[in-house]
N, C-alpha and C positions, 0 to 999 in steps of 0.2 A: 695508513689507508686513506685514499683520497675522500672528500664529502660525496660523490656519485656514488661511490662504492657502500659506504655508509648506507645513503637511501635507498639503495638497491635492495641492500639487504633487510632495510625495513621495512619494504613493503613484500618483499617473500614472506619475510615471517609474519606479515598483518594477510595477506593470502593464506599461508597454511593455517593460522588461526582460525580463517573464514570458513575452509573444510572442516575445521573440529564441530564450528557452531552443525553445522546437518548433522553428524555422527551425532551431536547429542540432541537433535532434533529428533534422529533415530530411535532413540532409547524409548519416548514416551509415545509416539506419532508414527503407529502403523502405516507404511504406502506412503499418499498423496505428496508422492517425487515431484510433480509439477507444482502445487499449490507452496512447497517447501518454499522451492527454489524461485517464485515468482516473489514469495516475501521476500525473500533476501534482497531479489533483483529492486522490486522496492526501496528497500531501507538501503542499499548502496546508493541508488540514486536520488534519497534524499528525500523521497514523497510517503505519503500518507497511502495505506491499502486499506481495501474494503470488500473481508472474505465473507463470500455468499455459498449457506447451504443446508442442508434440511436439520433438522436436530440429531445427535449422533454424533457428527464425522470430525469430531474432537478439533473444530473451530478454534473456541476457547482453550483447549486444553495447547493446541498448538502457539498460539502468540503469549500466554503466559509462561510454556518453555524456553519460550526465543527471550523471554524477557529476564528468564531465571541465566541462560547464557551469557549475558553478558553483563560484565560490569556496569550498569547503569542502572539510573533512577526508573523504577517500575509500577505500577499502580492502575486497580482494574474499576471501573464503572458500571454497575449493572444498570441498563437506561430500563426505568419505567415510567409510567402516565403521569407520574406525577411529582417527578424530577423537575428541578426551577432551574433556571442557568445558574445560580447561585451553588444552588450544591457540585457546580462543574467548574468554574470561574471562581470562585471566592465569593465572600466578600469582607463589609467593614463590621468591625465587633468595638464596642464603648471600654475601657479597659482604666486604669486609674492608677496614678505616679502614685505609689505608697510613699515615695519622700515627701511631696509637694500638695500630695490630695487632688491635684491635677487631674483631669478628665480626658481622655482624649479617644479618638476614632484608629482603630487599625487595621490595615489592613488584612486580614487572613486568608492566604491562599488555599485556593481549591484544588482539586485530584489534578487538575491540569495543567501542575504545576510539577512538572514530571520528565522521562527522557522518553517511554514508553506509555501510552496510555491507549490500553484496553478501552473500547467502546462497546459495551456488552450487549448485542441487538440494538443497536443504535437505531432503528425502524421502528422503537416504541415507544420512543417518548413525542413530547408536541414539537412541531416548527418552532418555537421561541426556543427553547433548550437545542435544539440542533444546529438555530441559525448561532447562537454563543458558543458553542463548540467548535462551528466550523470559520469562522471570525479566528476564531485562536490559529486553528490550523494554518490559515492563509496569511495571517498579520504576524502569527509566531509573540505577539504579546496578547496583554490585555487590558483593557481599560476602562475604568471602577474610577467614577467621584471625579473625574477631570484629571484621574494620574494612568498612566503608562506603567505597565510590569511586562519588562521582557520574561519571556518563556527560557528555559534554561537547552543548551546546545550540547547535541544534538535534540531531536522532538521530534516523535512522530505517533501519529494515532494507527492506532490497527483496530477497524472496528470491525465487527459481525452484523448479520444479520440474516434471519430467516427468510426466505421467499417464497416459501408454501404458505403459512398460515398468516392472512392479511388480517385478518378479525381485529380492532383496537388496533392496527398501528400507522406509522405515519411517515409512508415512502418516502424519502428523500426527492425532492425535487432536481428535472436534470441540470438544474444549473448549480445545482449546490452538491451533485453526483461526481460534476467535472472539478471540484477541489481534490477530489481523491485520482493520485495518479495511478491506480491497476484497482480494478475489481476483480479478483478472482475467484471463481466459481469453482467450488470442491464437489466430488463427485462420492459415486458408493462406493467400497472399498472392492476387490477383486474376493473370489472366495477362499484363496490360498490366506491374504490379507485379514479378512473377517474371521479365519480362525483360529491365524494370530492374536487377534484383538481376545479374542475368546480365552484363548491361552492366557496372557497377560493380564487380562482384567478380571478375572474369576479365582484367579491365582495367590500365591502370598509374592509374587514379582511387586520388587519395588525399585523405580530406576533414580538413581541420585546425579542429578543435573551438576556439572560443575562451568563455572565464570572462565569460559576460555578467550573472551575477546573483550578489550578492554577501551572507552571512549578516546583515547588517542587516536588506537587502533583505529577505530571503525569512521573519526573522522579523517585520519590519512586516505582511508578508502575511499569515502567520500570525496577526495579532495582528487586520487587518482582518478576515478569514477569518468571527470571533468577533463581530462588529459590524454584519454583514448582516443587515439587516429579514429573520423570516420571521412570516405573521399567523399570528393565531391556529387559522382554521378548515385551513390547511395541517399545524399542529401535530397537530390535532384527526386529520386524515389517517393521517399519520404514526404515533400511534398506533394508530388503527383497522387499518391494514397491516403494523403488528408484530405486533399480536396476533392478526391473521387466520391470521401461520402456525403459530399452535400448535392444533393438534387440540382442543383445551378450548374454545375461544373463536372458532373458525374463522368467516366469514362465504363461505366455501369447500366447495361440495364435492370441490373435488378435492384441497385438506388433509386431510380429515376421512378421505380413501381412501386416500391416499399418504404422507401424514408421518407418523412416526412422532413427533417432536420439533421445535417448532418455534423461532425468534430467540428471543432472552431482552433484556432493556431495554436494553443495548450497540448493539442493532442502530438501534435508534429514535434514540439516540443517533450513531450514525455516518449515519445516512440525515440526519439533521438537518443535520451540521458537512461531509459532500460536497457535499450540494444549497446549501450556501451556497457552498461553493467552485468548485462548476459554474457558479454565480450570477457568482463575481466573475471565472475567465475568461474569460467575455463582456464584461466590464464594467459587469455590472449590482449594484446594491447593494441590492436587494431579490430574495426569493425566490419561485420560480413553479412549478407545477404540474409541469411539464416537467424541472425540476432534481431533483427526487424520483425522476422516472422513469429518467432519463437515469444516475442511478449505484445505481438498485434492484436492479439482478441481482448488482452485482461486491459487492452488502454484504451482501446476504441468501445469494447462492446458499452459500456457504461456511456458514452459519449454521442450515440449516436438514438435518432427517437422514431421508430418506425411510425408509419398511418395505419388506418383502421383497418388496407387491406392486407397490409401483414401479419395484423391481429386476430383476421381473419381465417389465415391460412397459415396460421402455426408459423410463419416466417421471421423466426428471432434474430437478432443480430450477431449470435454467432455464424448461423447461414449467412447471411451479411456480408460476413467480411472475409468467408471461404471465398464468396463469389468477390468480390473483392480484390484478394490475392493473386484470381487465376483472370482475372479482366486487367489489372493494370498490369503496365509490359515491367519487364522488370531492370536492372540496368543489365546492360551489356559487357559492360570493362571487368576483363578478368579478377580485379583489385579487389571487385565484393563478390 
């Protein structure tokens, strides 16, 4: 058997692996199809996500599933007021040679020292402990006393956060928002959905998770992720829709009314590396029109900063970038 045929087949069976991971996302995580499938689209392409939504909608309960799937290093953070970057990063501890009576300084790694790392309402602790967290995210190391400690491969944060109750806590800044490649926003659950939940959660139902995907795996994915056909007149798109939400260059009137700030080249960037990985959970190995759409609110809405008279008029940025979608022209060539 030639080596094409080989990788051929190792990437079907790291694909059909990828369908098990949702089946057993199933078992504990009533509904939220789209929030699912937006994590994944994340974690194939490599970035950090950041699931927003009211208390309830099994947030946590979701990224700790995903974490029980897959053979990797796992570990959850609950962020409160008065968490130090320290309890997040590590630090050094005085320790002593029992041979030599020696003294010396060690390093001791923190939660973030991990393949998966739960940020448990990351909106509640201070800016100092969030800017240390997201320093890891972006640098993938860390650095304590003049030394470098890489982060272990793969790494990715999945943090939560409520955006009802503001009371004590401490919104992420949008420049430190645009480190997270997809925010996505989880909704209520349908009524058929909710008394599901009801079934299972009041029940003696207990679903047993099992390790169907394994860090090879998920970094061969990774690696395919990067090798998805997309042409060029989609590229062409893709720009023209980054730069429609900035006020300067809008092909928008309702940017031109309501944004104050629009994506900066990161976003074009992440619209590029989801829509191929929306591309490859189907199966498909070329990129289409519908994969751009499909993960264009959860990469822009966080990226984009309305004015006051958005604020005014209820105009969020998911309206945004409906109007968005149906303002810029789209490509033409049959391809996408």
């Amino acid at each position: 058997m030639s080596d094409s045929t080989n990788e051929t087949t190792q990437v079907l069976q790291a694909l059909s692996k990828l369908a098990l991971v949702g089946q057993q996302l199933d078992k504990v995580v009533v509904g939220q199809q789209v929030a699912k499938r937006q994590l994944l689209v994340s974690i194939l392409a490599g970035g950090h996500c950041l699931l927003e939504g009211v208390p309830g909608l099994a947030k946590t309960l979701m990224v700790s599933a995903l974490g029980k799937t897959m053979a990797l290093g796992f570990k959850r953070v609950q962020f409160t007021p008065d968490l130090m970057p320290s309890d997040i990063i590590g630090t050094e501890i005085l320790e002593t040679d029992h041979k030599t009576g020696d003294r010396f300084f060690k390093f001791q790694q923190g939660p973030v020292f991990t393949n998966i790392l739960l940020a448990d309402e990351i909106n509640r602790t201070p800016p100092k402990t969030q800017a240390a967290l997201l320093e890891a995210m972006q640098e993938r190391r860390v650095s304590y006393a003049g030394q470098d400690h890489l982060l272990p491969k793969p790494f990715f944060v999945l943090a939560t956060q409520n955006p009802v109750e503001q009371a004590g806590t401490y919104p992420l800044p949008e420049a430190q928002l645009d480190r997270f490649l997809m925010l996505v926003r989880m909704g209520y659950p349908s009524a058929e959905e909710e008394t599901e939940i009801l079934r299972r959660t009041t029940g003696t139902f207990d679903a047993v998770l099992e390790e169907v995907l394994q860090a090879d795996d998920l970094v061969q994915l990774q690696t395919l992720v990067r090798t998805i056909e997309i042409a060029e007149p989609l590229l062409d798109y893709i720009t023209r829709l980054t730069r429609s939400t900035r006020p300067q260059s809008s092909q928008s009137a309702t940017v031109d009314e309501f944004v104050r700030w629009g994506a900066g080249p990161r976003a074009g960037q992440a619209l590029v590396l989801c829509a191929k990985a929306n591309a490859l959970l189907d199966g498909r190995f070329s990129t289409l029109l519908d994969d751009v759409k499909a993960v264009a609110h959860s990469v822009l809405r966080h990226r984009i900063l309305v004015n006051f008279q958005a604020e005014a008029q209820q105009m969020d940025t998911d309206k945004i970038i409906d109007a968005l979608l149906e303002d810029v022209a789209p490509p033409t060539s049959p391809l996408v």
